[in-house]
C-alpha positions in Angstrom: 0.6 17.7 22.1 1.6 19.3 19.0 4.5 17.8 17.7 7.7 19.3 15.6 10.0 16.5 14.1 13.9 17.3 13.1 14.2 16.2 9.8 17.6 13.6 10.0 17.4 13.0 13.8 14.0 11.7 13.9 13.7 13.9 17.0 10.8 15.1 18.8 9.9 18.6 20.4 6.5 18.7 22.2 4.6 21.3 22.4 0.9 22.8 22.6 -2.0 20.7 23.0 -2.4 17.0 22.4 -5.2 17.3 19.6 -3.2 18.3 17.0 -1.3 15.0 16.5 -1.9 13.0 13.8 -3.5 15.4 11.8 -0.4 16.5 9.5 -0.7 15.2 5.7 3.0 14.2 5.9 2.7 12.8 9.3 0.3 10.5 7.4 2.3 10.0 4.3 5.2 9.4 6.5 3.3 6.6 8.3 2.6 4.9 5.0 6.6 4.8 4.1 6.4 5.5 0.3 9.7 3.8 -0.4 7.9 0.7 -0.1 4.8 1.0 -2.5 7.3 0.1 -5.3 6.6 -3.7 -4.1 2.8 -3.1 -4.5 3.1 -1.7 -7.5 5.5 -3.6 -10.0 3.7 -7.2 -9.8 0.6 -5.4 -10.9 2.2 -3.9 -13.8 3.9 -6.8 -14.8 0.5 -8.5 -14.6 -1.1 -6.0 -16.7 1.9 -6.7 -19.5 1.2 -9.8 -19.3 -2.7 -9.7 -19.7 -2.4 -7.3 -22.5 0.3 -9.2 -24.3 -1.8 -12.4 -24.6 -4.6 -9.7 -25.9 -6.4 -10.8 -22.3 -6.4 -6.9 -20.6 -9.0 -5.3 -18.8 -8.2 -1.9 -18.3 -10.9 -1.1 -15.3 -9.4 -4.3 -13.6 -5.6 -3.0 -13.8 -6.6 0.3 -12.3 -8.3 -1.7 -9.6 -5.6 -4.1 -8.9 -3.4 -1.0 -8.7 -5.2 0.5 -6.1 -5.6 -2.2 -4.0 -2.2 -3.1 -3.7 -1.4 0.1 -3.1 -3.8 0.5 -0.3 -3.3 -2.9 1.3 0.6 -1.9 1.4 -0.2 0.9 3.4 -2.6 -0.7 6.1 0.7 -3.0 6.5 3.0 -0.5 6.9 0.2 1.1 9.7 -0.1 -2.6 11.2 3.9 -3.0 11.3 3.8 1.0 12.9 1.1 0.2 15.4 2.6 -3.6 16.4 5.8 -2.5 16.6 5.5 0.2 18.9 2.7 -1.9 21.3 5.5 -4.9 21.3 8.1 -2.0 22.6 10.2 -3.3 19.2 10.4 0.7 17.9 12.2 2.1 20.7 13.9 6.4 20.2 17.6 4.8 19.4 16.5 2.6 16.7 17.8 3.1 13.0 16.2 3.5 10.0 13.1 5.9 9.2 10.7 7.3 11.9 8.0 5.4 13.4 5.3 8.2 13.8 3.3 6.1 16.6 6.3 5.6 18.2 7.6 8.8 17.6 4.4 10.5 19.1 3.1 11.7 15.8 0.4 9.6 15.8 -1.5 8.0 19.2 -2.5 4.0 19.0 -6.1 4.9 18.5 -5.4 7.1 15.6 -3.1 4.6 14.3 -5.9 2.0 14.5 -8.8 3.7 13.2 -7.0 4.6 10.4 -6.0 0.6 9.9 -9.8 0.5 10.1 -10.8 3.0 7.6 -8.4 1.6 4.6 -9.7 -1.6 5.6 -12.6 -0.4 4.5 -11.8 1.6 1.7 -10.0 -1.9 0.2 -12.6 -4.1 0.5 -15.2 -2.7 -1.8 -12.9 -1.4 -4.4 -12.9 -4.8 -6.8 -16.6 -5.2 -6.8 -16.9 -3.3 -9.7 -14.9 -5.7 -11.8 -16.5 -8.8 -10.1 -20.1 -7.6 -10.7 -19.4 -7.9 -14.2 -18.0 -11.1 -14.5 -20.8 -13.5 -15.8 -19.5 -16.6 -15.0 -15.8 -17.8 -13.2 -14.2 -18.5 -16.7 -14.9 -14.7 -17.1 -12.7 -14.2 -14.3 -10.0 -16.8 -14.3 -9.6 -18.1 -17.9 -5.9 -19.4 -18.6 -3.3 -17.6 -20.7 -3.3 -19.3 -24.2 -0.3 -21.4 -25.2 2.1 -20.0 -26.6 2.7 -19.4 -29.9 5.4 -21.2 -32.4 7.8 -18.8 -33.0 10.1 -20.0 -36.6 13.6 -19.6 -36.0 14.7 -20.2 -39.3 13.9 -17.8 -42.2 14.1 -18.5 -46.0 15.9 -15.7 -48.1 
């Protein structure tokens, strides 16, 4: 059924034929709750200060990293979606930001092939980087010690 959401109620009207759910961009970017890819995204940035500052960066690996935190936060967000509303947790009184399987936006087999196709979309995305390494040190080598930084200056 073709769905039409109010905007602050979290509301449903059905109407039409079922087909059409699920199919909305913003149904989908709604699913993946943007508010939270913050938490994905930070560590990696702070990692890729880190790596550059000890003159350690990989650009192609940053971008990577990004993206597949990214991703992986959104495949939890579906997983939380999808087990939530199978446990009955997600119920139409609850408080906070629509639940589109629960909701009726989205039906438990869209919800899980679309677990399924980030899933796959994740996995393949750091090969590139890990093709290249030639060896493990290539891959996992230490941060150097840091250097002695003088405190006291002679003018």
């Amino acid at each position: 059924m073709k769905m039409k959401k109010e905007k602050l109620s979290g509301k449903i009207e059905k109407t039409g034929t079922e087909k059409k759910r699920g199919t909305s961009f913003k149904v989908w970017l709604s699913a993946s709750r943007p508010k939270t890819l913050p938490a994905s995204i930070v560590p990696v940035i702070m990692g890729t200060v880190m790596a550059y500052s000890s003159r350690r960066h990989h650009f192609l690996s940053a971008v990577l990293a990004l993206i597949c935190a990214v991703l992986i936060q959104v495949v939890t967000n579906f997983v939380n979606d999808y087990s939530d509303f199978k446990k009955g947790t997600d119920s139409p009184d609850r408080i906070g930001p629509l639940r589109v399987t629960q909701a009726g936006l989205v039906t438990p087999g869209q919800m899980l092939r679309a677990i399924a196709s980030v899933i796959f979309i994740v996995f393949p995305v750091p090969s590139p980087t890990l093709q290249t390494a030639n060896s493990p040190s290539d891959v996992c080598q230490p941060f150097p010690a840091p250097r002695k930084i003088s405190t006291c200056s002679k003018a």
